[in-house]
One Martini backbone bead per residue (centre of mass of N, CA, C, O) as a GRO file, in nm:
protein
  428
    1UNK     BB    1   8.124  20.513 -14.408
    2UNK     BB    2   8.053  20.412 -14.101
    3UNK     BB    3   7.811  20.233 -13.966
    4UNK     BB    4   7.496  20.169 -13.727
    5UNK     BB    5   7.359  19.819 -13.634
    6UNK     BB    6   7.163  19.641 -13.475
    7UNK     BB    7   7.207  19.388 -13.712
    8UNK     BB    8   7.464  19.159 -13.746
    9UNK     BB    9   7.491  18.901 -14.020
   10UNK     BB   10   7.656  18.569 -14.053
   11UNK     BB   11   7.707  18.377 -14.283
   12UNK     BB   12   7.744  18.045 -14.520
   13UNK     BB   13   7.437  18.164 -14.638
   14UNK     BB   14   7.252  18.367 -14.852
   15UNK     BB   15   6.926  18.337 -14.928
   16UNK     BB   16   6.737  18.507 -15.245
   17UNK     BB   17   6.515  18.689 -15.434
   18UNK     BB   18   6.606  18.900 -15.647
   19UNK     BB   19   6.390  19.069 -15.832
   20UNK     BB   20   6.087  19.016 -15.753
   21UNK     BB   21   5.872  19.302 -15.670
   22UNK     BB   22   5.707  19.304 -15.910
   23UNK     BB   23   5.689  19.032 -15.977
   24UNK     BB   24   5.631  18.722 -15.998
   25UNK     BB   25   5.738  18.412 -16.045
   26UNK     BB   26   5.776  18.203 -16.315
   27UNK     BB   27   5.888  17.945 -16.471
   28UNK     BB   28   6.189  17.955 -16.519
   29UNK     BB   29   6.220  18.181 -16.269
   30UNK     BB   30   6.121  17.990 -16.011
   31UNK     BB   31   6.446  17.911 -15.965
   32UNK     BB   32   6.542  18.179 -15.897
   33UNK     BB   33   6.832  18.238 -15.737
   34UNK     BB   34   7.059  18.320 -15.465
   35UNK     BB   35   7.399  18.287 -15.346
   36UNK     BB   36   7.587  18.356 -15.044
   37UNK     BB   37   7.868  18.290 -14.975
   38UNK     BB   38   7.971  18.451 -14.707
   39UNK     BB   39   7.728  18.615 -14.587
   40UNK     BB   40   7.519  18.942 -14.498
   41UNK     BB   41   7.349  19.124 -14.256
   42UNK     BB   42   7.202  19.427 -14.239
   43UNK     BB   43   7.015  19.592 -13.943
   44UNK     BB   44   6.772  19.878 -13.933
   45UNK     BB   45   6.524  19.987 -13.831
   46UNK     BB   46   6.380  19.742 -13.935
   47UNK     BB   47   6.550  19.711 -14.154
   48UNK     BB   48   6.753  19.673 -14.475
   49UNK     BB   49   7.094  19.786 -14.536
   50UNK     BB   50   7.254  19.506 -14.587
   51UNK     BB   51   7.411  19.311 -14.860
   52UNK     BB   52   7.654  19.026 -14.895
   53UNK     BB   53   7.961  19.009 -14.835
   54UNK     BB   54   8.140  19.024 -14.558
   55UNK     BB   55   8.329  19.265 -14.612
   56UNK     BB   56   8.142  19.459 -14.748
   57UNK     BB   57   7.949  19.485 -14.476
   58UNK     BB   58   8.189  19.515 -14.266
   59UNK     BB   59   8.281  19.829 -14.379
   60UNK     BB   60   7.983  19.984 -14.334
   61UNK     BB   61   7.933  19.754 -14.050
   62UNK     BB   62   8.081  19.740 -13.780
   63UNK     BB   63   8.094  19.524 -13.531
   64UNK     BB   64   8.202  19.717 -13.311
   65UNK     BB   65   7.883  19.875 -13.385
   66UNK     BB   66   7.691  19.692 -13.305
   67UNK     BB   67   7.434  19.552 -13.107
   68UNK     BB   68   7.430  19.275 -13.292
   69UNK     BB   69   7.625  18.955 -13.327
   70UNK     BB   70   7.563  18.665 -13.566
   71UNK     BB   71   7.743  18.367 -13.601
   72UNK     BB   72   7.685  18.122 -13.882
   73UNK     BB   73   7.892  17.908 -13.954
   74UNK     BB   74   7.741  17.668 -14.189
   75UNK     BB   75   7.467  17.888 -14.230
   76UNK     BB   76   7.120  17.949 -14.327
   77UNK     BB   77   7.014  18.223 -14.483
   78UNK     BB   78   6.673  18.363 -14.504
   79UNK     BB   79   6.400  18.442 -14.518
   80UNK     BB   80   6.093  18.480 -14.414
   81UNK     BB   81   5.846  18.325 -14.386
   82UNK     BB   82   5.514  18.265 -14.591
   83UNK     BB   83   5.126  18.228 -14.511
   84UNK     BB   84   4.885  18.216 -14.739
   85UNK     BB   85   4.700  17.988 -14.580
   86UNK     BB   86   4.483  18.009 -14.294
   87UNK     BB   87   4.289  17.836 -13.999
   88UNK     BB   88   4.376  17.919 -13.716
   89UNK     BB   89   4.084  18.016 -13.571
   90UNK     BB   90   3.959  17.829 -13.337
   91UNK     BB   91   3.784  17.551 -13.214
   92UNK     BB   92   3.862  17.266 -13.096
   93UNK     BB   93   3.875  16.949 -13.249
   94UNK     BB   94   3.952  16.637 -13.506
   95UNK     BB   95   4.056  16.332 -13.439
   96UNK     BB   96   3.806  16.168 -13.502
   97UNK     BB   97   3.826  16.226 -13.815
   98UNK     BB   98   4.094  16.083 -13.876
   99UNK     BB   99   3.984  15.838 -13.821
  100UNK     BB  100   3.747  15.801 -14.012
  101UNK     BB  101   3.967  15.830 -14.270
  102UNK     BB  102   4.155  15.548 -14.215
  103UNK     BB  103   3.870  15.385 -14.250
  104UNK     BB  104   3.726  15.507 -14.509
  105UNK     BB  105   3.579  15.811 -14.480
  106UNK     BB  106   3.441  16.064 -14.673
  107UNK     BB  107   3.452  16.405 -14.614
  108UNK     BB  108   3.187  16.491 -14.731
  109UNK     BB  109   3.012  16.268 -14.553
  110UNK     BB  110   3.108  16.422 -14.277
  111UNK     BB  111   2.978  16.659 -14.340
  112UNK     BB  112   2.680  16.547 -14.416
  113UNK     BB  113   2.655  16.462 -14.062
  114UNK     BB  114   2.830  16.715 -13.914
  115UNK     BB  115   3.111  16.714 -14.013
  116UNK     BB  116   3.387  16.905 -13.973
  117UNK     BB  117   3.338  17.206 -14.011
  118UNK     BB  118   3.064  17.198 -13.847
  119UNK     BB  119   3.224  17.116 -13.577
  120UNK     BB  120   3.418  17.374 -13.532
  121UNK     BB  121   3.175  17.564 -13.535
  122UNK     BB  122   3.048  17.466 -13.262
  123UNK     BB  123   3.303  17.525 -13.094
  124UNK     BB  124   3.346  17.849 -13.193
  125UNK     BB  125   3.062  17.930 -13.080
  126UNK     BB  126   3.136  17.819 -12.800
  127UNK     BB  127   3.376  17.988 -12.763
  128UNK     BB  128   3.536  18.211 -12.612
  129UNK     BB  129   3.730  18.475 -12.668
  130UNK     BB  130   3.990  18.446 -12.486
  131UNK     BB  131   4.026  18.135 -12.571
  132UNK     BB  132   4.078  18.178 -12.877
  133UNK     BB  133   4.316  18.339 -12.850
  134UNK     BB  134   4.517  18.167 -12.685
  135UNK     BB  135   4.469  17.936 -12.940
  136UNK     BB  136   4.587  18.106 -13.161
  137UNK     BB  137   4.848  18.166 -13.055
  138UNK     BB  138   4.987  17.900 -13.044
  139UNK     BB  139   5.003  17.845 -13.296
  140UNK     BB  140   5.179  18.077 -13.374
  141UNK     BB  141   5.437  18.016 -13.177
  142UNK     BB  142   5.488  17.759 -13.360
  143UNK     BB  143   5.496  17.907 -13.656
  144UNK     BB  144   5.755  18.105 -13.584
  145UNK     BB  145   5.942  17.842 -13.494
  146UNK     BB  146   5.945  17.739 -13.818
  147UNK     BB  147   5.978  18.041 -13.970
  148UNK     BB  148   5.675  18.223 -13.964
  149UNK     BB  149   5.622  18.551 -13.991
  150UNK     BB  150   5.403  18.528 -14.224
  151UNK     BB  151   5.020  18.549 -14.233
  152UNK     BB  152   4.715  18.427 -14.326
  153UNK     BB  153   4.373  18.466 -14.199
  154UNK     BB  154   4.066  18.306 -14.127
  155UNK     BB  155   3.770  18.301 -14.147
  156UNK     BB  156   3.470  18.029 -14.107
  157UNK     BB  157   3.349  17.918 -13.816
  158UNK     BB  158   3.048  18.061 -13.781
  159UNK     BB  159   2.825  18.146 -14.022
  160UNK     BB  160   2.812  18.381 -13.857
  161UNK     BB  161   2.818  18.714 -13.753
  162UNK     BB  162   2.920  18.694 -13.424
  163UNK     BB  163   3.155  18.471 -13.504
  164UNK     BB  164   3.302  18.595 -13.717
  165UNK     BB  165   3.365  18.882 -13.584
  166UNK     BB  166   3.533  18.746 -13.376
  167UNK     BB  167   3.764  18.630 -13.521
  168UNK     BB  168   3.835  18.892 -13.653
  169UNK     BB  169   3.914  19.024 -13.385
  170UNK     BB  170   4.151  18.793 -13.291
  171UNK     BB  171   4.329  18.845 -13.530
  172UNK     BB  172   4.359  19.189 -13.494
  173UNK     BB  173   4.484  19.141 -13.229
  174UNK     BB  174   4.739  18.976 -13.279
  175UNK     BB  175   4.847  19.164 -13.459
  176UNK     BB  176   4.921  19.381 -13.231
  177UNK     BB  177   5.078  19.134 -13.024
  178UNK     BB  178   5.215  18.977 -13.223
  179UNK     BB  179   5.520  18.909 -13.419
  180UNK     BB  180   5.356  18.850 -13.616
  181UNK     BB  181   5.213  18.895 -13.926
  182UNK     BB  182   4.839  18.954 -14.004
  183UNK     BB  183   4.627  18.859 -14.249
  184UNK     BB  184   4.266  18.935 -14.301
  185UNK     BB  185   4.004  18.673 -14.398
  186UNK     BB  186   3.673  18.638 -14.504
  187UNK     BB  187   3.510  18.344 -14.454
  188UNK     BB  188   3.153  18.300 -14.456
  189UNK     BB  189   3.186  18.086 -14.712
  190UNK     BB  190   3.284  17.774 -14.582
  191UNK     BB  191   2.955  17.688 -14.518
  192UNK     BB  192   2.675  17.517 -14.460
  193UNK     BB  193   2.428  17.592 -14.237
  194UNK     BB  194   2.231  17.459 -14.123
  195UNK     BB  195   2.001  17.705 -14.093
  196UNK     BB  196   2.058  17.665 -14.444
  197UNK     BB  197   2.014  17.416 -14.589
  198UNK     BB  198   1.779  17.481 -14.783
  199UNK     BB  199   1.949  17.781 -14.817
  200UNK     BB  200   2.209  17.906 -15.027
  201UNK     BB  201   2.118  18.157 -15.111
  202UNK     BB  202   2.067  18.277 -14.906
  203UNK     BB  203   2.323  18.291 -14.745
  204UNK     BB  204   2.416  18.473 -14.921
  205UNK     BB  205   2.284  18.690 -14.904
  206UNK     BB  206   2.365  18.722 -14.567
  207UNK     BB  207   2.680  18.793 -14.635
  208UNK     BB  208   2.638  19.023 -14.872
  209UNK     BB  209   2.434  19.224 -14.653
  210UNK     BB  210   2.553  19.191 -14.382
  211UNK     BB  211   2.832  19.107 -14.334
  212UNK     BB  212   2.995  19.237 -14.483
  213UNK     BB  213   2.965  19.542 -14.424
  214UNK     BB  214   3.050  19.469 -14.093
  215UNK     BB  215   3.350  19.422 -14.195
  216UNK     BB  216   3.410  19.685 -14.347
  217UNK     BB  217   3.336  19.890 -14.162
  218UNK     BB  218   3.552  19.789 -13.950
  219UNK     BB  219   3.826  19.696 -14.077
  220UNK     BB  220   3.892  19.309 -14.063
  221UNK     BB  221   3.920  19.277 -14.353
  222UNK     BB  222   4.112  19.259 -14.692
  223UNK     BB  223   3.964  18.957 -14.732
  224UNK     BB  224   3.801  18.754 -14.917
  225UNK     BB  225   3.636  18.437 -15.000
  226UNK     BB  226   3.543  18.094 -15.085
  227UNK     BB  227   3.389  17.821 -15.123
  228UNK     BB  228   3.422  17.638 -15.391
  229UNK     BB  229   3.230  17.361 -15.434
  230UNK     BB  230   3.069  17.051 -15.460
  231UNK     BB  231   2.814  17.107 -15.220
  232UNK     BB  232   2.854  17.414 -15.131
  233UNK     BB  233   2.949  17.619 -15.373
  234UNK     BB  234   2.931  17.739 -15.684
  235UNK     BB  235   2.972  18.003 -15.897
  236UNK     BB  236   2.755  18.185 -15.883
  237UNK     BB  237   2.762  18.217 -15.545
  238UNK     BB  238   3.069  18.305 -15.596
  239UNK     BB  239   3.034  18.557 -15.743
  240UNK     BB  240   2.837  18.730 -15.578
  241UNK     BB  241   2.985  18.760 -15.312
  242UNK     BB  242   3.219  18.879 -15.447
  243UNK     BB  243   3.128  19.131 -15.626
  244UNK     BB  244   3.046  19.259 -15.315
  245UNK     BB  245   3.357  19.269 -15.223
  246UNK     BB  246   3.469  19.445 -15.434
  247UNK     BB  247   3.284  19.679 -15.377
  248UNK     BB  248   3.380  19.693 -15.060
  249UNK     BB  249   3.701  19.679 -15.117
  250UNK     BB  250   3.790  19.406 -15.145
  251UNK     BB  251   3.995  19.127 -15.214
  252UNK     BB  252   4.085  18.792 -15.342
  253UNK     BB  253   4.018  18.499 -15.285
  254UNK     BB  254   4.041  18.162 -15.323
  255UNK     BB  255   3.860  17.846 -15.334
  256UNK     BB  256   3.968  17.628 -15.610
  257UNK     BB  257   3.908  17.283 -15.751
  258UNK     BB  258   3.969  17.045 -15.573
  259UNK     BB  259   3.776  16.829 -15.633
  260UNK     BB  260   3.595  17.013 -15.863
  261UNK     BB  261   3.552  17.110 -16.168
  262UNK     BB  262   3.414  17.426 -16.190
  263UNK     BB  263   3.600  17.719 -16.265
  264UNK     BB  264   3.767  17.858 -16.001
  265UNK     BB  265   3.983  17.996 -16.178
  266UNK     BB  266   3.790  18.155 -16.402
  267UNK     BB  267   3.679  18.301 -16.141
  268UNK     BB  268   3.929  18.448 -16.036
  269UNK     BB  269   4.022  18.599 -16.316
  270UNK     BB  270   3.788  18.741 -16.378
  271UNK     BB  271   3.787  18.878 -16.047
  272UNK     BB  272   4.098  18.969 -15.982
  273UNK     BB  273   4.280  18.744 -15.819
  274UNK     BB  274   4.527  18.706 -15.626
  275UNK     BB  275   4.416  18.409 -15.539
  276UNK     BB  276   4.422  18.030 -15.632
  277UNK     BB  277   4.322  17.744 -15.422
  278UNK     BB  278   4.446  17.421 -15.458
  279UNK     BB  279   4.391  17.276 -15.767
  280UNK     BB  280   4.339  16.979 -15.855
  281UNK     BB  281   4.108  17.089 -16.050
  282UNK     BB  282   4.237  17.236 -16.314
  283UNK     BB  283   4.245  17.364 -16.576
  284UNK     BB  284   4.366  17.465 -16.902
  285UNK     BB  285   4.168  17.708 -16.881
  286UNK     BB  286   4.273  17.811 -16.586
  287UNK     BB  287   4.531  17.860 -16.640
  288UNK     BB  288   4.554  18.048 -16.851
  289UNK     BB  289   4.406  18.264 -16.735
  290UNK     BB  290   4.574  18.310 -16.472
  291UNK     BB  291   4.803  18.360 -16.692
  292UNK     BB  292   4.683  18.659 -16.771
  293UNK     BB  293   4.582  18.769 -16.489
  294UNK     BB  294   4.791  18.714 -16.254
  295UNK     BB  295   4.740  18.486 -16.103
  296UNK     BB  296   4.818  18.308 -15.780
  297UNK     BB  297   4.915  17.982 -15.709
  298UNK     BB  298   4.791  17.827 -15.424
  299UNK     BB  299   4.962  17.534 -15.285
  300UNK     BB  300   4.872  17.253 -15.041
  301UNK     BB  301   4.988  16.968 -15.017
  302UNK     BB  302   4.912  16.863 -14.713
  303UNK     BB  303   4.572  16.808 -14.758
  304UNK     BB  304   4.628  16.525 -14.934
  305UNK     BB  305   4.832  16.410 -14.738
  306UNK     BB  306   4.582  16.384 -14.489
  307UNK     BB  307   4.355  16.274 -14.692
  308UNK     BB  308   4.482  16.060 -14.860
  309UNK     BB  309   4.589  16.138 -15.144
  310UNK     BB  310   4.685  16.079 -15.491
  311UNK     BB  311   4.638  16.385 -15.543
  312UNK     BB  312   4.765  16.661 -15.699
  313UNK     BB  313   4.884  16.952 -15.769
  314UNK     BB  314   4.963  17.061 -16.117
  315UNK     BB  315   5.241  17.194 -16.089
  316UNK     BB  316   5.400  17.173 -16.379
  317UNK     BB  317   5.175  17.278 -16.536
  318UNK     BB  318   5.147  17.555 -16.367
  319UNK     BB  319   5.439  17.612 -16.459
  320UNK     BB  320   5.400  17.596 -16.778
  321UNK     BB  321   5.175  17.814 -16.846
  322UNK     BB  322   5.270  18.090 -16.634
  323UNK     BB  323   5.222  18.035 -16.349
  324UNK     BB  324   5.229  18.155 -16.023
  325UNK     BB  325   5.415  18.007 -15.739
  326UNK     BB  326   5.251  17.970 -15.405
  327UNK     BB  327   5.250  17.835 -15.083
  328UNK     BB  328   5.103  17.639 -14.810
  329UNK     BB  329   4.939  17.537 -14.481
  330UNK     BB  330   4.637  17.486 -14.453
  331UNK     BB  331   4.572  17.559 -14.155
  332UNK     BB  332   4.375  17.301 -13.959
  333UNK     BB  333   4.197  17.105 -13.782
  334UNK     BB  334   4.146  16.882 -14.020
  335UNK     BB  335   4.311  16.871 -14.347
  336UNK     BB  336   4.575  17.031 -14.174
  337UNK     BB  337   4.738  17.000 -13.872
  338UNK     BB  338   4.991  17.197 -13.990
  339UNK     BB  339   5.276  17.472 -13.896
  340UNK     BB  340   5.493  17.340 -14.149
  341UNK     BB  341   5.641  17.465 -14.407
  342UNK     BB  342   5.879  17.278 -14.450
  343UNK     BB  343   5.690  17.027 -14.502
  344UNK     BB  344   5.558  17.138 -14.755
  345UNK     BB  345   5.824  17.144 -14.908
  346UNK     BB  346   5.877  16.883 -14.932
  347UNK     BB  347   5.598  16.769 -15.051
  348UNK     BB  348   5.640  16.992 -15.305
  349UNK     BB  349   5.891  16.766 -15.395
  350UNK     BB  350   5.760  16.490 -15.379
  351UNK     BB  351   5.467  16.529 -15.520
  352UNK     BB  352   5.514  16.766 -15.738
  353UNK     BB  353   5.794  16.855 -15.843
  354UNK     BB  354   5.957  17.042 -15.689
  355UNK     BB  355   6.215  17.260 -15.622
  356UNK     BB  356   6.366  17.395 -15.377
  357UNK     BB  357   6.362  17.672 -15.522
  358UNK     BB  358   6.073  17.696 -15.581
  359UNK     BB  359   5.981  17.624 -15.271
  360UNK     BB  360   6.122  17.829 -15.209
  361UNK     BB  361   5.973  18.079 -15.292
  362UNK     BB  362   5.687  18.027 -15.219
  363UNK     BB  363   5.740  18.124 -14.927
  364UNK     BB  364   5.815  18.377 -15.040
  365UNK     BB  365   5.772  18.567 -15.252
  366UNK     BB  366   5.518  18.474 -15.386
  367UNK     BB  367   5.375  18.492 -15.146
  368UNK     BB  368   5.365  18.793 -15.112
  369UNK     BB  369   5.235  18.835 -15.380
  370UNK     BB  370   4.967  18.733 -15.263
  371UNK     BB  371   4.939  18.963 -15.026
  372UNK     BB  372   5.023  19.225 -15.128
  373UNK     BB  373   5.400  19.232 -15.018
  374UNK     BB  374   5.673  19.244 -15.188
  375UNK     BB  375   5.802  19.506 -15.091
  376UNK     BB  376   5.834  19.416 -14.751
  377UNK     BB  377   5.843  19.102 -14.824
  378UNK     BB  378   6.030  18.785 -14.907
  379UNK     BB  379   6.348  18.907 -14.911
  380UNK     BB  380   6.685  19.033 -14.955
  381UNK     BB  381   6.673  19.334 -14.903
  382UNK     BB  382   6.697  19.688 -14.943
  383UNK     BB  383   6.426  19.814 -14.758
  384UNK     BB  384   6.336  19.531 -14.597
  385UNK     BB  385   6.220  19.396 -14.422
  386UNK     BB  386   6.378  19.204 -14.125
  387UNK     BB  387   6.335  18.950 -14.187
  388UNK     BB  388   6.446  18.605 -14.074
  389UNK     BB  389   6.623  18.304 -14.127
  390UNK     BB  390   6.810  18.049 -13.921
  391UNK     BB  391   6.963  17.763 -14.044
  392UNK     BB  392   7.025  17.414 -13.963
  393UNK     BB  393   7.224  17.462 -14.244
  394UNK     BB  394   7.400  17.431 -14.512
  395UNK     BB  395   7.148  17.471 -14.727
  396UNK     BB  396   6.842  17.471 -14.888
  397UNK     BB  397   6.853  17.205 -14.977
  398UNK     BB  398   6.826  17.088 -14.667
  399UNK     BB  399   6.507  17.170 -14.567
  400UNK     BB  400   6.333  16.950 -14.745
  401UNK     BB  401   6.514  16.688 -14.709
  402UNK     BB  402   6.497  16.751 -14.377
  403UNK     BB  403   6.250  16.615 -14.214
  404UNK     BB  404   6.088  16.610 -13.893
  405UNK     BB  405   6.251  16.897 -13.808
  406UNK     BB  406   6.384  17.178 -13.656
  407UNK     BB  407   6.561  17.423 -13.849
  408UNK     BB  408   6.515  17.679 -13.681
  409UNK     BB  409   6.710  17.848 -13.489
  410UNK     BB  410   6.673  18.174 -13.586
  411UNK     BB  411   6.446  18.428 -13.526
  412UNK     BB  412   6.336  18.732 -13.741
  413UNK     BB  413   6.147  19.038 -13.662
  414UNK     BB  414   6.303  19.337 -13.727
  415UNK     BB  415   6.578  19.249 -13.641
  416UNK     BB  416   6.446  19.079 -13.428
  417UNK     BB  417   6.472  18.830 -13.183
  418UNK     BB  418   6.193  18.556 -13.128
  419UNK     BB  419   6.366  18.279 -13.198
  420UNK     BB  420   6.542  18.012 -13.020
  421UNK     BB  421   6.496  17.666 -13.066
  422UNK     BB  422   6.141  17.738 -13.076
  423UNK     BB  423   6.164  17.943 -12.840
  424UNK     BB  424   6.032  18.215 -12.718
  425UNK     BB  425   6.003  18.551 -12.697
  426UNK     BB  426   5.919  18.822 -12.517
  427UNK     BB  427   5.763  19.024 -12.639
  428UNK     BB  428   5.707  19.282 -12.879
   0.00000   0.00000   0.00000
């Protein structure tokens, strides 16, 4: 019997990695994909309902009872993108750092200096909330046209009670208001503020007893995170943090291993966390405890491409030891200030010799699976939201292939088309 649906697509490919809502890809499965060429997808009440070839999808859902359809002969139709680990909501700029980094001085140098996270917290805290919210706004728009429907973001430039607050607040409202979906995670432990220089003790102390409870009373955010790294927080000050947010019922991220072997993927692993981002010093004993507690390795390649380092993460070490790999744009002011998951694609294909599949993978499903959200977004399955993007593209693999425009053409976010060719559309 013929259905009428809100929205139907025939494209030339529609691609998307089906039956991994249960577990993330892992190993050789990182690469399974399907491709249904001359293929359709019905959208009904912000859900899909039909996936498939067009003529089987348009027996069941014929164009001339549909709402809306879209032609896309010749192009590439792939869920919408997730951005699992971003710092979208800040204050000022840091172009002046960019330029001290092509000079030869080292980020740590940097921080240590007041410059880095530090002069961002400085102009956080002195941001007022509405200007906040509106440049806040802007990053998510350009990342919806660049094809991400859905992102995490973080708190982390505050520091202080105050200012985490508000950045939480800013990322709430914006969750309200605009087309993307926003998972928020709360990084209160993103570094040692001048005020606390000579006590990271007491900081954590302060992070884990004060801010932490008035974060979980709001519920202002589902998850917890900390940079652990040499120089700014240990092991020890990032278990007692972690397992205070885990008491009071947040979810676990982790920036863990970047600059120096810490053992933050092994503690990771212990706490049960969701994922551990950055990874370039992983130990080969963080991968196996990873791949056992099933914790998900969210890659970041744009920010040693940023800060000009020659390494990369072990990305094929860990997709052979059979962790779950997926990618993300650790969009921030200073170590990585782009909004573009495709360039990601390019990089994780470029300098970690991850495949297209792997990469469109990364950003879909195994991202989903990053924020515990597989069930609703991730792939083209029915009974998923209705995400979707057209690409002016043949096929997936010409995605990372062809790198530095958008190749974005319509942006869908349940059902409804909220960006074409960049630009968006008014109203949620």
């Amino acid at each position: 019997m013929a259905e009428r649906a809100d929205l139907l697509i025939f494209a030339g490919k529609v691609v998307t990695s089906n039956g991994a809502s249960e577990k993330p890809l892992s190993g050789e499965k990182l690469s399974q994909i399907e491709v249904i060429s001359e293929g359709a997808v019905a959208v009904k009440d912000g859900k899909i309902v039909a996936v498939g070839p067009e003529k089987e999808v348009g027996e069941k859902f014929p164009q001339e009872q549909a709402r809306r359809v879209i032609e896309a002969p010749g192009k590439t139709l792939t869920p919408g993108l997730i951005d699992p680990h971003t710092h979208t909501v800040f204050g000022g700029s840091r172009e002046e750092e960019f330029a001290l980094r092509i000079s030869g001085v080292p980020y740590l140098e940097i921080l240590k200096k007041g410059g880095g996270i530090l002069d961002t917290v400085r102009a956080t805290r002195e941001t007022p909330y509405e200007a906040l919210l509106e440049k806040s706004r802007k990053h998510l728009d350009r990342m919806l046209g660049q094809g991400t429907t859905t992102a995490e973001v973080k708190s982390g430039y505050g520091l202080d009670l105050d200012t985490e607050m508000k950045m939480l607040q800013v990322i709430k409202q914006l969750d309200r208001e605009h087309f993307m979906d926003l998972e928020a995670t709360f990084l209160g432990a993103h570094a040692l503020p001048p005020e606390y220089r000579e006590r990271p003790d007491d900081f954590i102390d302060f992070m884990a007893e004060e801010v932490l409870p008035r974060v979980a009373e709001g519920k202002l955010a589902k998850n917890c995170d900390i940079f652990c790294e040499e120089g700014i927080f240990d092991i020890e000050q990032s278990r007692r943090l972690l397992r205070k947010a885990l008491e009071l019922g947040f979810e676990i991220r982790f920036h863990a291993d970047e600059m120096v072997s810490l053992g933050g993927a092994e503690l990771a692993a212990e706490l049960g966390a969701r994922s551990a981002d950055h990874l370039l010093k992983i130990s080969k004993e963080g991968m196996q405890a990873m791949s056992e507690k099933g914790v998900v390795a969210t890659l970041l390649p744009a920010t040693p491409f940023t800060l000009m380092k020659n390494e990369y993460a072990p990305a094929r070490e860990i997709i052979d030891s059979g962790v779950a790999v997926a990618l993300a744009s650790d969009f921030n002011p200073g170590s990585c200030p782009t909004h573009s998951l495709p360039l990601v694609m390019t990089l994780a294909c470029l300098q970690m010799k991850l495949t297209p599949e792997e990469a469109l993978n990364g950003v879909t499903i195994n991202a989903a699976h990053s924020l515990g959200r597989a069930q609703e977004i991730g792939s083209i399955e029915v009974g998923k939201q209705g995400d979707l993007v057209i690409w002016d593209a043949p096929n997936h693999r010409f995605l990372p292939y062809h790198y530095g425009s958008n190749l974005a053409e319509t942006v869908i976010k349940r059902g409804r088309v909220v960006a074409e060719s960049g630009r968006l559309k008014e109203g949620k």
